[in-house]
N, C-alpha and C positions, 0 to 999 in steps of 0.2 A: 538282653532285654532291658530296654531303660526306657526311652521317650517321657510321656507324660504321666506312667506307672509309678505306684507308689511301692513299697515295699513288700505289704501287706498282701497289696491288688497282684503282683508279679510272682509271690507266692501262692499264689490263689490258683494263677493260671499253670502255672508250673505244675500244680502237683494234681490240678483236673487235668493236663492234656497227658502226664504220664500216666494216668489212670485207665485214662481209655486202653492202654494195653494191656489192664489188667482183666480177665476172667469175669464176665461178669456173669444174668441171671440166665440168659439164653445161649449165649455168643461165647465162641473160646477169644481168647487175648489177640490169636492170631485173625480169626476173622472180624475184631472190631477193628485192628490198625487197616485190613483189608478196607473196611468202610470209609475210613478217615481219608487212604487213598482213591477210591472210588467217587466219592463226595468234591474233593481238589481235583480232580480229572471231571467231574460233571460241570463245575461253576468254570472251566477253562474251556469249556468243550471240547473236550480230547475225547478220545474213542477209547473206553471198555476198557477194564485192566481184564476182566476176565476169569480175578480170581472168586467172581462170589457168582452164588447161582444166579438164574435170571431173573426171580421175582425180588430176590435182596436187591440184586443190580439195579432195575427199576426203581425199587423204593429207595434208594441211597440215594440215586441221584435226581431221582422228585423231591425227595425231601431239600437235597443241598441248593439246588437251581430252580425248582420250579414250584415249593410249595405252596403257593399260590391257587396252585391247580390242584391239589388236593381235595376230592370231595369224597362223603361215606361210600359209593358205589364205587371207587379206586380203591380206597382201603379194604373191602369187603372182595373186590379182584384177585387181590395178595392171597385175601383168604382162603379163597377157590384157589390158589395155586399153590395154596399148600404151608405158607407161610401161617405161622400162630403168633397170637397176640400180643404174647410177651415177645416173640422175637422183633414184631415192628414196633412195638413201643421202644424195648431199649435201643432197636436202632433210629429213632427219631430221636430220643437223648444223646446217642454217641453223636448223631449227625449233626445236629441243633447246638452241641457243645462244643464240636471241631469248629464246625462253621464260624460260630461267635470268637471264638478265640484269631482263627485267623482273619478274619473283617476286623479285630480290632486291634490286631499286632498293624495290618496291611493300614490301617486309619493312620496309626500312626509314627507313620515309615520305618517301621520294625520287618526285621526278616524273619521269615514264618519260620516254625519252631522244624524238624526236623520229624519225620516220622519216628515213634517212640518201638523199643522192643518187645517185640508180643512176649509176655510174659506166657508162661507154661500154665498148663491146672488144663480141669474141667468146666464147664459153665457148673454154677451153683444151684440153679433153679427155683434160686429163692424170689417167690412173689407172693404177694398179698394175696390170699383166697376171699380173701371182702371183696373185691373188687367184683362190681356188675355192671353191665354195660348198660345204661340206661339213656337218657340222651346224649351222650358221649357216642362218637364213632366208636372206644375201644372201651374195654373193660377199666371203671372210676373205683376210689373207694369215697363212698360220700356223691355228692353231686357236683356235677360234670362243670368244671373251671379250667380256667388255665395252674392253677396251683396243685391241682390234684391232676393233669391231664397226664403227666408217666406215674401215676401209684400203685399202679399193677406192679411196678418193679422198682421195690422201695429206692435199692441203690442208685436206679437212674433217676427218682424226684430228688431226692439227695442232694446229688452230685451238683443238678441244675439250678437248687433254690443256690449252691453255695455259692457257683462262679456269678449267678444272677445277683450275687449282695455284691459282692466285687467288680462285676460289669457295671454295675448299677446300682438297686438299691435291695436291702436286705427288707423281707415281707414286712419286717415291722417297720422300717423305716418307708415303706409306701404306705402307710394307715397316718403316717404324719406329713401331713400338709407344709411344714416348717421343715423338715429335714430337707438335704441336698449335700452336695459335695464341694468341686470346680464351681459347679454352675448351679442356681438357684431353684428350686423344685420348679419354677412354670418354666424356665428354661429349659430342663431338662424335661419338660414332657409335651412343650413345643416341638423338640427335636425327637422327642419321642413318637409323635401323630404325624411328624412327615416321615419319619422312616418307616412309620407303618404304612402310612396312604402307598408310598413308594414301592412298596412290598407287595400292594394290595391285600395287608391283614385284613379279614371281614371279622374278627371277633368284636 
């Protein structure tokens, strides 16, 4: 991994995409790498690995190809099917941070990293009992933004503010108008309002 990566940034993503094979609050190691490949089989449109039930499957691959289409009565679908909170929220962290990583290895004519080793263990179950769902689709701690929107499951907001300072910019360096990297802050959030138009973000 080199391209346009700094050091820092390459370390960043290295040890977020080994992570995902780690155990986390819902999910064993092995069913999050299952995601990570379910997720690259949806944005290729390839058919079903098969290893995850069918309401995860859905959700993996809504989240990786078509979040777009995402609305509360989808999310709430999952729920009647049995799926819980914590388990779609960490998988919209594992999926949202596979994702980012590989769009931006593939940006920058890097070859995508390799599926990582499911680590061993149990899920930990550790979540924020603050968390209410209020006008959030899912269970917030605090009021419903994009900074708090995985805090039901500390480790997945975590994971995402750190590779989002490395992708991009760190929460404090977006409260500074002056800050930027390569590219100059209205640069980069020029390029940041066509990738959303592009994506159809409605936040």
């Amino acid at each position: 991994m080199e391209g346009g990566l700094d050091a820092a940034q390459r370390d960043t993503i290295l040890q977020s995409w080994r992570s995902l094979a780690s155990p986390g609050a819902a999910w064993t190691g092995r069913e999050r790498v299952a995601m990570v490949a379910e997720a690259r089989r949806a944005r290729r449109d390839d058919p079903v690995t098969g290893e995850l039930d069918e309401a995860t499957t859905r959700a993996v691959r809504t989240i990786a190809s078509a979040p777009w289409t995402i609305r509360r009565p989808w999310v709430e679908s999952l729920a009647a099917d049995g799926m819980k909170m914590r388990q779609y929220v960490e998988a919209v962290g594992v999926v949202a941070r596979a994702v980012a990583i590989d769009t931006v290895l593939e940006s920058l004519g890097l070859d995508e990293e390799q599926l990582p080793d499911p680590e061993d263990g149990m899920p930990t179950g550790a979540v924020d009992e603050r968390a209410r769902r209020v006008r959030a689709w899912v269970p917030t701690v605090g009021r419903a933004s994009i900074i708090q929107a995985l805090s039901l499951v500390p480790s997945e907001n975590t994971a995402l503010e750190t590779l989002h300072g490395a992708l991009y910019l760190t929460y404090e360096e977006m409260s500074d108008p002056n800050s930027g990297k390569d590219l100059t802050r209205p640069q980069m959030e020029l390029v940041a309002a066509r990738t959303s138009a592009i994506n159809e973000c409605f936040y």
